[in-house]
C-alpha positions as CSV (number, residue, x, y, z in Angstrom):
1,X,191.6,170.2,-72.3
2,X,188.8,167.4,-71.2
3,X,188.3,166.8,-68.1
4,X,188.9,162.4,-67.2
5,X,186.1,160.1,-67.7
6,X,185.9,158.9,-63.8
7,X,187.0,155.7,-62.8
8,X,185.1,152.8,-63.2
9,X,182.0,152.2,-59.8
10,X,183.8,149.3,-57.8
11,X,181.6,148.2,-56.0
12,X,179.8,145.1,-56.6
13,X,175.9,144.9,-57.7
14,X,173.8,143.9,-55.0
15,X,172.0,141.7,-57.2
16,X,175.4,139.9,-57.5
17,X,176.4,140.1,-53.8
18,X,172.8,138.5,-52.8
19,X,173.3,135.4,-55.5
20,X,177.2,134.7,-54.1
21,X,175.8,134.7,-50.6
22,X,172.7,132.6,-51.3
23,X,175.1,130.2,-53.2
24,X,177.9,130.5,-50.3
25,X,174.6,129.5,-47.6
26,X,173.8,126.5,-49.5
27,X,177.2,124.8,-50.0
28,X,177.9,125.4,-46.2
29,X,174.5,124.1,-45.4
30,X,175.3,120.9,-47.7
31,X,178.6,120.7,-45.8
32,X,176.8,121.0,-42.6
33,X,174.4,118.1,-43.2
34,X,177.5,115.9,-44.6
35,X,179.3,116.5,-41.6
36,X,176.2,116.4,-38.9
37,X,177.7,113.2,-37.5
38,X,180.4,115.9,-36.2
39,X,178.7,119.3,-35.8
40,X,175.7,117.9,-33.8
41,X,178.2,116.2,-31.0
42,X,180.6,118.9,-31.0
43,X,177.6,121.7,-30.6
44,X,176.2,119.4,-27.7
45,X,179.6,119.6,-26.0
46,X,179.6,122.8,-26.6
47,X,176.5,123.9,-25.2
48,X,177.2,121.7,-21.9
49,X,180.5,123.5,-21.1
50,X,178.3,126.9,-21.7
51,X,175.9,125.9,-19.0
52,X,178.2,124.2,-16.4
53,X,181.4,127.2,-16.8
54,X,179.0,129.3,-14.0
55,X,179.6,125.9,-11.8
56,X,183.6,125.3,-12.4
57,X,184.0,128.9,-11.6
58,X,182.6,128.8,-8.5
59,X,184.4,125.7,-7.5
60,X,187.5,126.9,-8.5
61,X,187.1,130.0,-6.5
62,X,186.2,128.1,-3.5
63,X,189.8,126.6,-4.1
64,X,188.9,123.4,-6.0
65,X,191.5,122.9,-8.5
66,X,191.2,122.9,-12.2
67,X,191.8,119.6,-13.0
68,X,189.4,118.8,-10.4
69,X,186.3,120.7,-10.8
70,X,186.6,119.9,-15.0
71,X,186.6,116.1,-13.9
72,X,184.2,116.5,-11.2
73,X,182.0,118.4,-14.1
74,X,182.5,115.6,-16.9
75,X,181.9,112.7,-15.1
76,X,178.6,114.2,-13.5
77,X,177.5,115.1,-16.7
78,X,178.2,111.2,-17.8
79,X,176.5,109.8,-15.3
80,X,173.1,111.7,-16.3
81,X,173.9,110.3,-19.6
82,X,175.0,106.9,-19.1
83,X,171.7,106.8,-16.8
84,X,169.8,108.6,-19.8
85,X,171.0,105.9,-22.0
86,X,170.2,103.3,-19.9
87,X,166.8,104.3,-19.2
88,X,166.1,104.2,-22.9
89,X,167.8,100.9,-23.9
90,X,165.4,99.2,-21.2
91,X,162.3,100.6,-21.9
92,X,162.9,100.4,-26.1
93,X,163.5,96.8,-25.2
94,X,160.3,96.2,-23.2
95,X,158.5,98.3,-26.0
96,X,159.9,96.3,-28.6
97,X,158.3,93.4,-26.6
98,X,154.5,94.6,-26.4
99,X,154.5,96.1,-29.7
100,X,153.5,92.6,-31.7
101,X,150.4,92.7,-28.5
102,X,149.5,95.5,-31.0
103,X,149.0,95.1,-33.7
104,X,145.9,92.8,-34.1
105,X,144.5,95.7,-32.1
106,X,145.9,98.4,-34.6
107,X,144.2,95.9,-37.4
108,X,140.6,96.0,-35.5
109,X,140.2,99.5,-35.0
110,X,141.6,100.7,-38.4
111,X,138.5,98.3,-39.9
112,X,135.9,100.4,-37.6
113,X,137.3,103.6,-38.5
114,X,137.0,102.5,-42.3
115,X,133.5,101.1,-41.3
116,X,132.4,104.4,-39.6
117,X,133.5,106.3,-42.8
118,X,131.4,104.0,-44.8
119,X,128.7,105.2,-42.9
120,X,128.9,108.7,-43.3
121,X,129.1,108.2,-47.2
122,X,133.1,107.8,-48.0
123,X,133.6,105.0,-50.6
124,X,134.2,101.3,-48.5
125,X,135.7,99.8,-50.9
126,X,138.7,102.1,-51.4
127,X,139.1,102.7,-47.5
128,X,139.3,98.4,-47.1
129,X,142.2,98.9,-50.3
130,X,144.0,102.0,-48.2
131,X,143.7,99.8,-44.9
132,X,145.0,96.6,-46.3
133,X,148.1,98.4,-47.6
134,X,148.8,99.7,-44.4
135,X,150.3,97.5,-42.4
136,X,150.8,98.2,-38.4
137,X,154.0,96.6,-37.7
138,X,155.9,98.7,-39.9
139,X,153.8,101.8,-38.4
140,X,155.2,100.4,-34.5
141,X,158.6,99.4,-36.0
142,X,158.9,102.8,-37.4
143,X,157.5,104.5,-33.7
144,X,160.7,101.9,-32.5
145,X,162.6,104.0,-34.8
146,X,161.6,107.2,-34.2
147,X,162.2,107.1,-30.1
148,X,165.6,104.7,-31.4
149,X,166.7,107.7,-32.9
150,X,166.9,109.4,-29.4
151,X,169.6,107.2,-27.9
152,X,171.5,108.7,-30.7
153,X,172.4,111.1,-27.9
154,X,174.1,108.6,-26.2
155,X,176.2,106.6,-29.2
156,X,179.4,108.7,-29.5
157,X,179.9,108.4,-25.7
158,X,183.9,108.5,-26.3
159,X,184.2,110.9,-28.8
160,X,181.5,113.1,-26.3
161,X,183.7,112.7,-23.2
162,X,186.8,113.7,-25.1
163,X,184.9,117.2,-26.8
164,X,183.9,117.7,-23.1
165,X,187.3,117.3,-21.7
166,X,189.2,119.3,-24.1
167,X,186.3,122.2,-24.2
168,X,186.0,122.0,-20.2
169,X,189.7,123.0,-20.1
170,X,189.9,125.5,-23.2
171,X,187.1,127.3,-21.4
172,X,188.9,128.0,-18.2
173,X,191.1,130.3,-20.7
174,X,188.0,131.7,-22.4
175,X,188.3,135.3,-20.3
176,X,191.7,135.9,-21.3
177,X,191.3,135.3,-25.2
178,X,188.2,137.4,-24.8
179,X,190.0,140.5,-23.1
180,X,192.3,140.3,-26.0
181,X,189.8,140.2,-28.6
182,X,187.7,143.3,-27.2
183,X,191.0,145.3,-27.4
184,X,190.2,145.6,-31.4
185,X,186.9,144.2,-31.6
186,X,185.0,144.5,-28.4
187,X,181.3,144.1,-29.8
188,X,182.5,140.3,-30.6
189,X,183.4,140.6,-26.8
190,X,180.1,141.3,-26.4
191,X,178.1,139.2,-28.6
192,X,180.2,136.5,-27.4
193,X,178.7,136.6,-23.9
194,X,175.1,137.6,-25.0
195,X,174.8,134.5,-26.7
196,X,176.6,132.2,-23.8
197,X,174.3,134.1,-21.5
198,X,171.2,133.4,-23.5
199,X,172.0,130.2,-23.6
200,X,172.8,129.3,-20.8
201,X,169.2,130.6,-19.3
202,X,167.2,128.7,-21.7
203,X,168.6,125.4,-21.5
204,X,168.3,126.3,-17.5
205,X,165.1,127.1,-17.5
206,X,163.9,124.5,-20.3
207,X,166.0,121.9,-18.5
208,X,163.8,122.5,-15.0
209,X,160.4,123.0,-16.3
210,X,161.1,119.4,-18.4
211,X,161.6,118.0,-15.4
212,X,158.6,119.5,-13.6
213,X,156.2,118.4,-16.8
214,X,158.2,115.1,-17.3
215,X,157.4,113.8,-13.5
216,X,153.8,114.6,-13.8
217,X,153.3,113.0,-17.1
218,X,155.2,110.1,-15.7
219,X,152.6,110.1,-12.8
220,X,149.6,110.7,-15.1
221,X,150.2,107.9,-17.2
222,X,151.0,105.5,-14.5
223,X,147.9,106.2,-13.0
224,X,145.8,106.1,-16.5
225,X,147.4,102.7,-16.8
226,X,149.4,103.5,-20.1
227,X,152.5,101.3,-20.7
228,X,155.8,102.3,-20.1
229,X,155.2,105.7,-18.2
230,X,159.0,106.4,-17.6
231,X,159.9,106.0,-21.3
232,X,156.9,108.8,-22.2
233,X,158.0,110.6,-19.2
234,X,161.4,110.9,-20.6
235,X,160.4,111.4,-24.3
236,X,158.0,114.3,-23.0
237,X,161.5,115.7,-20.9
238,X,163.8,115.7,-24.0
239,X,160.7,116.6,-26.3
240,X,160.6,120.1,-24.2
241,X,163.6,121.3,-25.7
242,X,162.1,121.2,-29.5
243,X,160.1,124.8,-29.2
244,X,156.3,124.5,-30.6
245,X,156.2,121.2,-31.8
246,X,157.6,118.9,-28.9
247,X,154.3,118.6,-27.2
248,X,152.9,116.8,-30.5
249,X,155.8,114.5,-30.5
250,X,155.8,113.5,-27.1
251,X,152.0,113.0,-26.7
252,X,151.5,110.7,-29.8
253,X,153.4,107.5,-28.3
254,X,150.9,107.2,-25.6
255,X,148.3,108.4,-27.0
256,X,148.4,105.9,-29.5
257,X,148.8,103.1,-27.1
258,X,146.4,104.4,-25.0
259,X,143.7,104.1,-27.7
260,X,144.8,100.7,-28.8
261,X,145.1,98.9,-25.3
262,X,141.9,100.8,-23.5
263,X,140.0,103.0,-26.0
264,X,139.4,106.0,-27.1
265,X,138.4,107.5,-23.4
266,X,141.9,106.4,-22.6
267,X,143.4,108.3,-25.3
268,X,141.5,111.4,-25.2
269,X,142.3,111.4,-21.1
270,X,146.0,111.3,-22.3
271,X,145.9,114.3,-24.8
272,X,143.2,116.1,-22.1
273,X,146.6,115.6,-19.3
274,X,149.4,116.6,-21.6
275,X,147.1,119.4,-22.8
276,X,147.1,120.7,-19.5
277,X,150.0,120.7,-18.5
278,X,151.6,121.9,-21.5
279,X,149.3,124.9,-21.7
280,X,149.8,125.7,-17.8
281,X,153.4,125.1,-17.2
282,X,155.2,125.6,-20.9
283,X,152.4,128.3,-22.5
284,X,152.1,130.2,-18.9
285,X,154.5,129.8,-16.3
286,X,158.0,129.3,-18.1
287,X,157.7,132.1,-20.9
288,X,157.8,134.1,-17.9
289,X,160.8,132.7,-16.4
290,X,162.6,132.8,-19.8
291,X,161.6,136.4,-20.8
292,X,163.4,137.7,-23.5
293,X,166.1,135.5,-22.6
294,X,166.5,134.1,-26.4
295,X,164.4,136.7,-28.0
296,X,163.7,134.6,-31.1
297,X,160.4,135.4,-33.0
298,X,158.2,132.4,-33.1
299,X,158.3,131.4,-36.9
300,X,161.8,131.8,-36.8
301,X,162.0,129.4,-33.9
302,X,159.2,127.1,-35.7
303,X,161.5,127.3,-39.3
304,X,164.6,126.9,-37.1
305,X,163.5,123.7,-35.3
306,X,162.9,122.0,-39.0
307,X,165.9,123.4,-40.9
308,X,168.1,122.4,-37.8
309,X,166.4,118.9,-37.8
310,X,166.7,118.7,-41.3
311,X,170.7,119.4,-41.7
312,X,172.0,117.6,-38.1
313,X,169.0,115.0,-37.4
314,X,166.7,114.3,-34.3
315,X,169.9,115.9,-31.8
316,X,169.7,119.4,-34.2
317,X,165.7,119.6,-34.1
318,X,166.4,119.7,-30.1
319,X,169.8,122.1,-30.3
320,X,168.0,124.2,-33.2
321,X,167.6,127.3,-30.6
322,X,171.1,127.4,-29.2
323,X,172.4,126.6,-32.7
324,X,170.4,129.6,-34.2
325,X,171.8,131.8,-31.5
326,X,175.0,131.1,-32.7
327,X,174.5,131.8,-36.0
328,X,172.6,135.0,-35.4
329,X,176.0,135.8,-33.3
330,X,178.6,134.8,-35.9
331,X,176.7,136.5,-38.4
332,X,174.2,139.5,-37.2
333,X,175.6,140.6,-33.2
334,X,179.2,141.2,-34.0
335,X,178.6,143.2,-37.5
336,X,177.1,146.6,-36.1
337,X,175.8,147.4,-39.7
338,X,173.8,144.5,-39.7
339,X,171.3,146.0,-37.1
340,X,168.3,145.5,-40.0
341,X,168.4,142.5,-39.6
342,X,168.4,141.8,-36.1
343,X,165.7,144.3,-35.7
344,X,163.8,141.5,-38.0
345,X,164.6,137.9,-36.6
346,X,164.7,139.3,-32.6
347,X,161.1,139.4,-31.0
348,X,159.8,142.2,-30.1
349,X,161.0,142.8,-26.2
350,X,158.5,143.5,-23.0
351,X,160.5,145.6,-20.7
352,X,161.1,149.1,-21.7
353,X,165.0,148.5,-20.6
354,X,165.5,145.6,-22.8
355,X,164.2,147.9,-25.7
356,X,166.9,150.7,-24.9
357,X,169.4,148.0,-25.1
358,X,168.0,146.5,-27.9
359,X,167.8,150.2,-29.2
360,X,171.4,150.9,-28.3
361,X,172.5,147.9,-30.3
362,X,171.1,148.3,-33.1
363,X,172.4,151.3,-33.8
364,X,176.3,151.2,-34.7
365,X,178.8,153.0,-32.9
366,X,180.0,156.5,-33.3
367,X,183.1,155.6,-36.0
């Protein structure tokens, strides 16, 4: 008698699995960026309750009540907003004033810079074509923009205050939901408050060195003489949490109108300050506050901090590290087969006890 023909291999090709989860990733990122207007508010509140649970705990065990520290919270957190806001509206409306002052300047020094090209051989006549094109009020209207798109921050105040309420008093139940979930599943117990931990010592430490680099850029360009110091002391505060490439966007603004109200001595003594202080305070000193608090390589914070921009706007390109945290949480900490790839997007650690841990978590539990 012949033996049965075995059963039919269930399992699914890789091939297959890799196309149905490239397709699921782009119809959730397409979701994602129809519904930013949602997300990137609802991940700011998030991130806020994050930082500020430490503080409510402590009040409530100094015998605050609940009610009372999550009010005390909110409204402190609206007042730096509300002052944030303000800040910006005023000094977008005194830039909107001296920006026509501009542009006759803008005019003059493109023509030189087309005149020293001229000179070292590049064709005149095309440069004079490029430079009449190009006109400087729509390149200062669009600089209006761009900082404009910062007080986007600001704009859901309401919706904001009510994601912060609700979250604030959801979180003070946050311990007991997690003790329940690490009955069954305690590595999402556990990835859980890696990434709120994480977090929470970034934004910390990124929040305190902004200020440090944001009060001496704000002196700096007072005493260069540059327009408008506080607004470029605040752009270079908020442009602190966009990893790699905040420096360049916070510099250019004065820089620019540095070169077009004194010269180019003026200008270069603006990039020369931000330079500086960039290199000493965010290249030296605050890596070594952070450590391997995040733990992100850097081209996958550098692709992070465009994708994020890309699908939620100017408030994902400076939530694109806490955002990728989550992700990597959701979708890499909690699954202990997918130590591969955490081994891959993590960078590499400096302390020999953060690579045993790293070490112990990569490799999945006894079953």
């Amino acid at each position: 008698m012949k033996a049965s023909a075995p059963a039919d291999d269930p399992t699914i090709p890789r091939g297959l699995v890799i196309l149905l989860g490239t397709a699921a990733a782009v119809v959730t990122v397409a979701g994602m960026k129809a519904a930013a207007w949602l997300i990137a508010p609802t991940l700011l509140a998030l991130v806020i309750v994050i930082v500020l649970n430490p503080v409510h705990r402590r009040l409530r065990r100094r015998g605050v009540p609940s009610w009372a520290a999550t009010l005390a919270l909110v409204v402190l957190v609206y007042g730096v907003l509300v002052t944030f806001g303000a800040v910006l509206v005023v000094s977008l409306a005194r830039l909107a004033a001296l920006l026509p002052r501009y542009e006759d300047l803008a005019r003059a020094l493109l023509a030189d810079a087309v005149d020293l090209a001229g000179r070292w051989g590049v064709g005149h006549d095309q440069l004079r074509q490029v430079v009449n094109s190009l006109d400087p009020g729509r390149l200062m209207s669009a600089l209006s923009a761009l900082l404009g798109d910062l007080a986007g921050v600001t704009t859901s105040l309401v919706f904001l205050l009510a994601l912060l309420l609700f979250l604030s008093l959801e979180a003070s139940g946050v311990d007991v939901r997690l003790a329940e979930i690490a009955k069954d599943r305690p590595q999402i117990q556990d990835a859980l408050g890696d990434f709120a931990r994480r977090t929470r010592r970034y934004l910390v430490v990124t929040t305190v060195f902004g200020l440090v680099v944001a009060i001496l850029d704000t002196l700096a360009l007072a005493w260069l003489g540059i327009p408008l110091a506080v607004l470029w002391g605040l752009l270079s505060f908020v442009t602190n949490y966009i990893p790699n490439i905040g420096f360049l966007l916070g510099v250019v603004p004065p820089a620019l109108l540095g070169l077009l109200g004194a010269g180019w001595r003026c200008a270069l003594a603006v990039l020369g300050v931000y330079a500086v202080l960039n290199f000493v305070v965010q290249s030296l000193v605050q890596p070594r506050f952070v450590g391997d608090a995040v733990g992100l390589s850097t081209a996958l914070t550098f692709l992070a901090v465009v994708f994020w921009a890309w699908v939620l706007g100017p408030l994902g390109a400076l939530l694109a590290v806490p955002a990728t945290l989550l992700v990597m949480t959701v979708l890499v900490d909690i699954d202990p087969r997918a130590g591969w790839a955490l081994a891959l997007l993590r960078a590499p650690q400096r302390r020999k006890g953060h690579r045993r841990r790293t070490a112990s978590r990569l490799i999945p539990p006894a079953s």
